[in-house]
C-alpha positions in Angstrom: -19.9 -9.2 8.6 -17.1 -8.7 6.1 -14.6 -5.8 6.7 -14.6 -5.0 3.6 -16.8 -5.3 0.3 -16.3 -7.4 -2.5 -15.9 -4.0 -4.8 -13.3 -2.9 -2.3 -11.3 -6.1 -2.6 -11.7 -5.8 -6.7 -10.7 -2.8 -6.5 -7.1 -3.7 -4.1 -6.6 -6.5 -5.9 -6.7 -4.5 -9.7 -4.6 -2.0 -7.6 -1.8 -4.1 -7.0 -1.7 -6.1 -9.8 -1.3 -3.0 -12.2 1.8 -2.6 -10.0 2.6 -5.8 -11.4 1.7 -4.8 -15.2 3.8 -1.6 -15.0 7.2 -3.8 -14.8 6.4 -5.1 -18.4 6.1 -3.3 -22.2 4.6 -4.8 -25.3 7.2 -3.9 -28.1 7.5 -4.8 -31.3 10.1 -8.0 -30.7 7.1 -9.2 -27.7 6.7 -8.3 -24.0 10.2 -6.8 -22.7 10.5 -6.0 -18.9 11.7 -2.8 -17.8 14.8 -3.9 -15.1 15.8 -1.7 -12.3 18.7 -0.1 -14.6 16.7 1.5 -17.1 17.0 -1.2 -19.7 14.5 -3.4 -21.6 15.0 -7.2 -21.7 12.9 -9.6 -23.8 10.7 -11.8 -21.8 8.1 -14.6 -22.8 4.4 -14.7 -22.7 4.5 -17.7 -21.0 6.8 -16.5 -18.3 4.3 -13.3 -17.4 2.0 -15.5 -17.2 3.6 -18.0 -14.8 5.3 -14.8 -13.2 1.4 -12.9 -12.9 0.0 -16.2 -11.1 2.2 -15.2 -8.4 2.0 -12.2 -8.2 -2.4 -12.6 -7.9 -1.6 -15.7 -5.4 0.5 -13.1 -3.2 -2.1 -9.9 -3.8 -5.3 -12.8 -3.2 -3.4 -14.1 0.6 -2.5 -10.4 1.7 -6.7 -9.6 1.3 -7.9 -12.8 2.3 -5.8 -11.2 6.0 -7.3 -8.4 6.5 -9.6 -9.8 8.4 -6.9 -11.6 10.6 -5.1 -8.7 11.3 -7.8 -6.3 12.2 -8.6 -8.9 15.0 -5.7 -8.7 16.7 -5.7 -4.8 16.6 -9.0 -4.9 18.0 -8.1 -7.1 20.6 -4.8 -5.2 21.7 -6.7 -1.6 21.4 -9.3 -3.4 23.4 -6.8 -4.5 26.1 -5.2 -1.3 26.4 -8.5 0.0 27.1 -9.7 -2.1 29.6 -6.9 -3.2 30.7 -4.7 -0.1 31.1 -7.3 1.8 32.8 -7.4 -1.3 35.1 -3.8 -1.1 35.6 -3.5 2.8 35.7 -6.2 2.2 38.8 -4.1 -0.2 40.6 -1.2 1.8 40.1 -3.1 5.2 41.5 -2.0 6.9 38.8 -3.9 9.8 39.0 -6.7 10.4 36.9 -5.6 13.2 34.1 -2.6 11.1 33.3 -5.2 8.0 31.7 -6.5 9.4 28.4 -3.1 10.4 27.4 -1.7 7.1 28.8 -4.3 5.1 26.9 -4.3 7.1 23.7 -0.7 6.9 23.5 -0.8 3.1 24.0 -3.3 3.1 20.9 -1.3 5.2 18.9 1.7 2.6 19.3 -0.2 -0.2 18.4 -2.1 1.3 15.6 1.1 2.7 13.9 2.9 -0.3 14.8 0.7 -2.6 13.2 0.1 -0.3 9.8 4.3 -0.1 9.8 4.5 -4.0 10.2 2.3 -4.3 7.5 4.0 -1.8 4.9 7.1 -3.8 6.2 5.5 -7.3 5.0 4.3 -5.4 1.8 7.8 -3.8 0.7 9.3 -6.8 1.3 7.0 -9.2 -0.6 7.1 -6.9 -3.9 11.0 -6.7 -3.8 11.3 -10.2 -3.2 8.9 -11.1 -6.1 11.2 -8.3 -8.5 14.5 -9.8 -7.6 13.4 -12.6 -8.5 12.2 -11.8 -12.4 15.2 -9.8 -12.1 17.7 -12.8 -11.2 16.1 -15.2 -13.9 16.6 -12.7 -16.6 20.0 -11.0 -15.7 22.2 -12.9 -18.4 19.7 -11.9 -21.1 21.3 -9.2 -23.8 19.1 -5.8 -22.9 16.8 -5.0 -26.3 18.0 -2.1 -28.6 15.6 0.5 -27.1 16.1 3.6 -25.9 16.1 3.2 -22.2 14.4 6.7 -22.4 11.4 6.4 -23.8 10.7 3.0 -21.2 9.9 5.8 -18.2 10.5 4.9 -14.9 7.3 2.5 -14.4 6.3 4.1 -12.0 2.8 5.7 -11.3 2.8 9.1 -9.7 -0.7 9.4 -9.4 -1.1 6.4 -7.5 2.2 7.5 -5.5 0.5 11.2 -4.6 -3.5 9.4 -3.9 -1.5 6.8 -1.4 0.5 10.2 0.4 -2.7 11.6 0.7 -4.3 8.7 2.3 -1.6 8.5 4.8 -2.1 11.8 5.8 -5.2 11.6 6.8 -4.6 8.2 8.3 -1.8 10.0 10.6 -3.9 12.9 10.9 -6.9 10.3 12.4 -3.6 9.0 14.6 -2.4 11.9 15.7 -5.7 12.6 17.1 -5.1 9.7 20.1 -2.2 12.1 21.5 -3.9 15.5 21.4 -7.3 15.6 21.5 -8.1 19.3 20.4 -6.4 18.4 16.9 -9.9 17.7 15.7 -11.5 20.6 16.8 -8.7 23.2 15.3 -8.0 21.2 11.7 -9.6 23.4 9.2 -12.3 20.4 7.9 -12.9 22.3 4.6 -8.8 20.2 3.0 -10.4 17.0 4.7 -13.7 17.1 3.3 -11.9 18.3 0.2 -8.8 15.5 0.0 -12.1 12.8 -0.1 -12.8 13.7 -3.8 -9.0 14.6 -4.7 -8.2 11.6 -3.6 -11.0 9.5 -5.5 -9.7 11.5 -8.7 -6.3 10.0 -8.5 -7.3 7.0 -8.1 -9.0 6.6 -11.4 -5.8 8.6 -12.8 -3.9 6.7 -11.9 -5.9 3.8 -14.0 -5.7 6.4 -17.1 -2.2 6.7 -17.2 -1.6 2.3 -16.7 -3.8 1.8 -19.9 -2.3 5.6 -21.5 1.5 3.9 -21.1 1.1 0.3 -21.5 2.5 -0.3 -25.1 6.0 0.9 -26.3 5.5 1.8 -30.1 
């Protein structure tokens, strides 16, 4: 069984690559790309293009591992289960000490994995800037107001992806003290579902709203 749908994947993939559109304007001299300093350089169709490909071969490869790399978290999660209680037994730990033991061991690997993963994500992005960065770098900036370019970023996706990762921490945090669930005030988690859905499709408003520099 899949881990996750085919509308989920459209939907990461259209995700990400909007990251990728938000690095380039259409102006009236063609597509310009807003560099790191503020300023506009001119760029060719052809090169977004090649530059696009990829960008979707890099989004398609970090989907298609999903899969892989909720395997190994199973399996680890799985062998601290088993196989720390096994160990906590031959140890004669006593008995009060396992959950935490085990919950804490979850809790690292969870959190370790998620943090490798933004890791490999951060990384890939930069490295895939700098480069568009480094092949245009001798080109004269256009005569545009670096002002009215914006930052390119996307602060509803920024706030929808904080507010994800609080809950995914809150979820977490749950492995090291076990009455968090039953004191968290469920009315703001049942209420950060919908906020949540309505940033996401603000944030694709505001892509299409600031796509083309008049």
């Amino acid at each position: 069984m899949a881990l996750i749908s085919d509308y989920q994947q459209r939907q990461m993939r259209d995700t990400e690559l909007r990251r990728f559109d938000r690095w380039f304007v259409d102006t009236a001299m063609g597509p310009a790309y807003r560099c790191r300093d503020g300023r506009a350089r001119g760029v060719k169709p052809d090169e977004v293009a090649r530059w696009r490909g990829e960008v979707e071969a890099h989004v398609d490869a970090m989907i298609a591992a999903i899969p892989v790399q909720a395997a190994w978290a199973i399996g680890a999660l799985l062998i601290i289960v088993f196989g720390g209680g096994w160990l906590l037994d031959l140890l004669a730990i006593p008995q009060r000490y396992h959950g935490p033991a085990i919950g804490l061991g979850a809790f690292i690997v969870e959190v370790g994995m998620i943090g490798i993963e933004i890791w490999d994500y951060v990384a890939g992005w930069r490295a895939r800037r700098d480069g568009i960065e480094a092949a245009i770098a001798a080109r004269a900036p256009l005569p545009i107001d670096p002002a009215r370019l914006g930052s390119g970023h996307n602060g509803f996706q920024t706030g929808m992806l904080l507010l994800v990762a609080a809950l995914i921490l809150f979820a977490y945090a749950s492995h090291l003290d076990q009455g968090l669930i039953e004191r968290a005030d469920w009315r703001w988690v049942f209420a950060a579902i919908p906020l949540a859905w309505g940033l996401h499709f603000a944030a694709k408003w505001y892509d299409r709203r600031i796509k083309r520099l008049r």
